[in-house]
N, C-alpha and C positions, 0 to 999 in steps of 0.2 A: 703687608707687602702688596706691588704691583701685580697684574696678571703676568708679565715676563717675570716679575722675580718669584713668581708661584712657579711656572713651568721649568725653569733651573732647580729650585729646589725640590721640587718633587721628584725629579731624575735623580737628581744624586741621591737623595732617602731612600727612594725604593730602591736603589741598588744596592745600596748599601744592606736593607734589610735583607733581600733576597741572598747577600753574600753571605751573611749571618747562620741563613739554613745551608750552604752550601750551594747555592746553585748560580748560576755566572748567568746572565739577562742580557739580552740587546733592547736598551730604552730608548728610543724617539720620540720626538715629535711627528708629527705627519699632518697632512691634511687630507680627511676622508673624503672622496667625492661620492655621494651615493644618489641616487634619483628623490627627487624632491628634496635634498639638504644637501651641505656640505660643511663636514666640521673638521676642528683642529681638534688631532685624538693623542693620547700617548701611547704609544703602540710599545706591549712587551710581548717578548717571545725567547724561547729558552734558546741560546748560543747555539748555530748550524741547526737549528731548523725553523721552518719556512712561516710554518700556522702558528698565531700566537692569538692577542688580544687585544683590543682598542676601546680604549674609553675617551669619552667626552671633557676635556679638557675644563671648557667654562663649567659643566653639571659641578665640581668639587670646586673650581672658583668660585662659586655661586655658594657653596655653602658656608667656605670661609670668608664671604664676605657678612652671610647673615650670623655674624659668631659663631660660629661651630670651632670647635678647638683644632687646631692646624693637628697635631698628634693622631687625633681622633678621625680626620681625613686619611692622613698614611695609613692608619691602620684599616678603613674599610675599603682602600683600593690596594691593599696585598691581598687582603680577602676579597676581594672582587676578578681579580688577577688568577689567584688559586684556583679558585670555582671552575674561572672560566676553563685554564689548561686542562685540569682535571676532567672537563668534561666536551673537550675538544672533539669534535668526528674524528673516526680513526680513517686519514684519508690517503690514498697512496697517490701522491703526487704527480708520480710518474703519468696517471693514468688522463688527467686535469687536460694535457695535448692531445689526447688518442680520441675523434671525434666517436671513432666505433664504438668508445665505451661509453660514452659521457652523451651520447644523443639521448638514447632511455631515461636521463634525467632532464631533458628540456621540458619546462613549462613555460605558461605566457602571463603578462604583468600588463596591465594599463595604467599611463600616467597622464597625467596635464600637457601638452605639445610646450606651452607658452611657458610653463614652471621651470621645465624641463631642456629648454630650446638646446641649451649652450652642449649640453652633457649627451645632447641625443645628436649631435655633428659624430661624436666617438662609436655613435653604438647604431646596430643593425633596426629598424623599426618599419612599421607600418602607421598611414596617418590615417586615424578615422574621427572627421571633424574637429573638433580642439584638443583632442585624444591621441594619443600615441601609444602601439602595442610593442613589447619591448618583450625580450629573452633571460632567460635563467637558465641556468643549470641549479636543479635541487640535491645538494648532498648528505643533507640528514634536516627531517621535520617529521618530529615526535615530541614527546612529553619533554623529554633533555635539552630539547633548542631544539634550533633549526642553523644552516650553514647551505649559502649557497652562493653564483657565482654569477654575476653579469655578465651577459653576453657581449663582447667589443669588438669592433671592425678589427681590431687589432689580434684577437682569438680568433676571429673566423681565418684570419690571415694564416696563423700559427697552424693551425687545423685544416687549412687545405679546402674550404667548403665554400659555398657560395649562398649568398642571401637567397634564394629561390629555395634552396636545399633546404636550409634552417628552417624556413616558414613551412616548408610543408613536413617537415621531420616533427614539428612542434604543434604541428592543427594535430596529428595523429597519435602524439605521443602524451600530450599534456592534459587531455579527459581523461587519458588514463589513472596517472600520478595525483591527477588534482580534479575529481569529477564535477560537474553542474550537481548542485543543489537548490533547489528553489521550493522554499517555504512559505506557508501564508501567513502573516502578521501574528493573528493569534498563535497560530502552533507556535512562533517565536517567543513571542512574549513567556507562554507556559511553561517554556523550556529553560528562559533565565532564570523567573522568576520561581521556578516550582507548579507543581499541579497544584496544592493546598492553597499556596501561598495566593498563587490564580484567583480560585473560586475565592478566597477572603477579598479581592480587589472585584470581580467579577467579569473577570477574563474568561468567557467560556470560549470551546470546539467552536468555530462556526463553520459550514458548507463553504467548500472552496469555491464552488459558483459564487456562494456570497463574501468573499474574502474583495475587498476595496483595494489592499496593498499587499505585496509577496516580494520578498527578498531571497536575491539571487547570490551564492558565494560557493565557497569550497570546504569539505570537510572540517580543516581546520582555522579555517576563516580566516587566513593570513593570504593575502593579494588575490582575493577573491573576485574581484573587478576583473581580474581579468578575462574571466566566462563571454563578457562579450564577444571576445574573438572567435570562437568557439564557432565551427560551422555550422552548428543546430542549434544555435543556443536561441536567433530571435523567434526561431518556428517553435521551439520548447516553451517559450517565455509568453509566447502569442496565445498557443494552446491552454497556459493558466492563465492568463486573462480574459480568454475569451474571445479575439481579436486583436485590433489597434491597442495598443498603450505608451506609456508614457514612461521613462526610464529616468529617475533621479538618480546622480552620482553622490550615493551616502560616504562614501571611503574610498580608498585604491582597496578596501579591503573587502566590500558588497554594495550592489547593488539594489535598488527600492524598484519593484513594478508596480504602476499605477496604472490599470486599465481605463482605457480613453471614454467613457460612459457617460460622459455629462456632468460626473458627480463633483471634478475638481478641475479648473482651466489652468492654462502653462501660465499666467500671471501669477495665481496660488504658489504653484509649486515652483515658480524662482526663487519669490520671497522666500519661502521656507527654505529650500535650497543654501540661501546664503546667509539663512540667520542661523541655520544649523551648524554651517561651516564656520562662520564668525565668531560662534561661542562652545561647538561643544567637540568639534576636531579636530587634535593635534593637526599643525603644521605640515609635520611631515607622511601624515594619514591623507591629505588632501588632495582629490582628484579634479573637481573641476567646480564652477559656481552656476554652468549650465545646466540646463531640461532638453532630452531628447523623446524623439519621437520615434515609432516605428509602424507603418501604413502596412499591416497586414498583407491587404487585397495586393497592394500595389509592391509590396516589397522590398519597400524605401525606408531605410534606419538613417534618419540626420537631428541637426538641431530643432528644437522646439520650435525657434523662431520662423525657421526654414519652412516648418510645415503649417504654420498659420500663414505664412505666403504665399506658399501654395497651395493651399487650401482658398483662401480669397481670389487667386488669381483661378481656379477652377472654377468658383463660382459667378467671377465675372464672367467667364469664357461659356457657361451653362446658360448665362442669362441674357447674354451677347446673342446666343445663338435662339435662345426662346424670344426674342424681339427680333430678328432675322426672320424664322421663319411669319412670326404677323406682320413684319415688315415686308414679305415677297407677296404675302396673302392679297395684303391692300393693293400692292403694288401688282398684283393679279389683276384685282377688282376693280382698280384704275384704269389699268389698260381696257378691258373690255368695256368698263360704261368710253372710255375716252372713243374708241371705234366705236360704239353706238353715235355718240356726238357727232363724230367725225361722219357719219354717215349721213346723218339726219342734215347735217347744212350742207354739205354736196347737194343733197337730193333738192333742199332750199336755193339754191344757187343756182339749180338746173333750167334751162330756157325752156320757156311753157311751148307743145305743141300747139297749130293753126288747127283750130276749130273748124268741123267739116258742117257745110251747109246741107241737112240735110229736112229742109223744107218741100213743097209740092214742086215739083217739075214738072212739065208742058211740053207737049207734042203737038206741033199743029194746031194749037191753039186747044186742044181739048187735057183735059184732065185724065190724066190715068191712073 
């Protein structure tokens, strides 16, 4: 069968099985729009209420197209179905409008501006360089799932609030619910892999002064990119570095610090950058194909690009002025031999005084 004649028939199955245990289903179609994707889901949810379930419509087309037996599909999205209601957040709907109650739950997300463009006209955001920071409400992230809510001009509407509020409700509320974590390479590495497992590969401890790279995220490392926004996060990030560094976008879900040292230039870490992304990052994990910079001294977080421009045009501007000043020096030294000159052929040019006779003079014919 077609992909339309999958999505008819799968509606009617699963109703029909669900009718089977008793239970009466509202099944759709839908189209999910979420930040970085948007798919066609079949959405169930049990008759007169609101929280249900959405699967990916193509994921089971996809597998009835590589043979899987049509039967054997219906059967692991009732089971997928099941799981989910089963383990639903228990959430009082009610409360989803009441901003009083629902601000304690905003965190902040970073995506792509350009990925993003169309879906971020609907939603409240901040732009920082090809980056956009974006809002959630968290209503349940622990071992069972996670469930939570996009922020949309159209909720802030509902709710009464204004973008100003949001942003500063969410700098203050969201380290809390979702804190900075920032690790150095090794301690990561040890921590996937095992301490044993470690030393068999030869992953030792190394001094955080000597640590080359440190990854930034959240507890539970689900949209952990968004720590940029974070008011302390580049002076937190500076301080394990050492200084200046260099920020790779690994995921919307962490962050890579590469301190600015000499050891690796932003032509390095694009390339890497975009072969990481091209091969080894879900789609919809993908935050940018950029390298940013962040200038310590000077306090300036932009594009990688940005800051080898400005870096070059500082040092034209340093070098400009160091041949400025040898340039005024000569032009010193000019002037004064030039007034010597200048004097010397004046003085050349001067009409000779009359010469005074001053030979024997005579009185009366005698000599005196």
């Amino acid at each position: 069968m077609d992909y339309t004649e999958f999505k008819d028939q799968i509606i009617e199955d699963l109703k029909e099985r669900f009718a089977e245990h008793g239970t009466d289903m509202d099944i759709s179609i839908n189209t999910v729009e979420k930040l970085n994707q948007s798919y066609e889901a079949i959405t169930v949810k049990p008759v007169g209420e609101s929280i249900g379930v959405n699967m990916p419509v193509s994921k089971f087309y996809d597998q009835l197209e590589d043979g899987k037996d049509y039967s054997d599909i219906v059967d692991k999205m009732v089971d997928v179905i099941e799981k989910g209601l089963e383990n639903k957040p228990d959430i009082d709907t009610g409360t989803l409008t009441d901003y009083s109650q629902m601000k304690d739950k905003l965190a902040m997300e970073v995506v792509s501006s350009k990925t993003n463009a169309e879906m971020l006209d609907k939603i409240p955001h901040e732009n920082i360089e090809d980056m956009a920071v974006v809002y959630r409400f968290i209503l349940q992230s622990d071992e069972e799932g996670r469930a939570s809510i996009l922020v949309t001009n159209q909720m802030m509407d509902t709710m009464g609030i204004t973008h100003d509020q949001l942003r500063q409700d969410a700098l203050e509320n969201a380290p809390k619910i979702k804190p900075l974590v920032i690790s150095g390479m090794s301690e990561v590495m040890m921590e996937l892999v095992g301490v044993e497992q470690a030393e068999m590969m030869g992953i030792v401890p190394v001094d955080p002064k000597d640590e080359q790279m440190f990854v930034a995220t959240v507890p539970d490392k689900v949209h952990g990119a968004g720590v940029l926004a974070y008011n302390d996060f580049l002076e937190q990030a500076a301080e394990r570095a050492g200084g200046d560094f260099f920020i790779i976008p690994s995921s919307i879900h962490e962050l890579l610090i590469v301190p600015d040292n000499g050891q690796m230039d932003l032509s390095s870490l694009e390339s890497m950058v975009k072969e990481v992304n091209a091969t080894q990052v879900a789609p919809e994990d993908k935050l940018t194909d950029s390298v940013y910079h962040y200038d310590s001294k000077e306090k300036i977080f932009e594009l990688g690009e940005k800051f080898v421009e400005r870096q070059a045009l500082q040092n034209a501007r340093e070098e400009y002025d160091s041949d400025k000043e040898m340039r005024d020096s000569l032009d010193e030294k000019s002037s004064v031999l030039g007034d010597l000159e200048a004097k010397k052929e004046e003085t050349a040019r001067a009409p000779k005084k009359e010469t005074v006779d001053r030979g024997t003079k005579s009185k009366g014919g005698e000599a005196i």
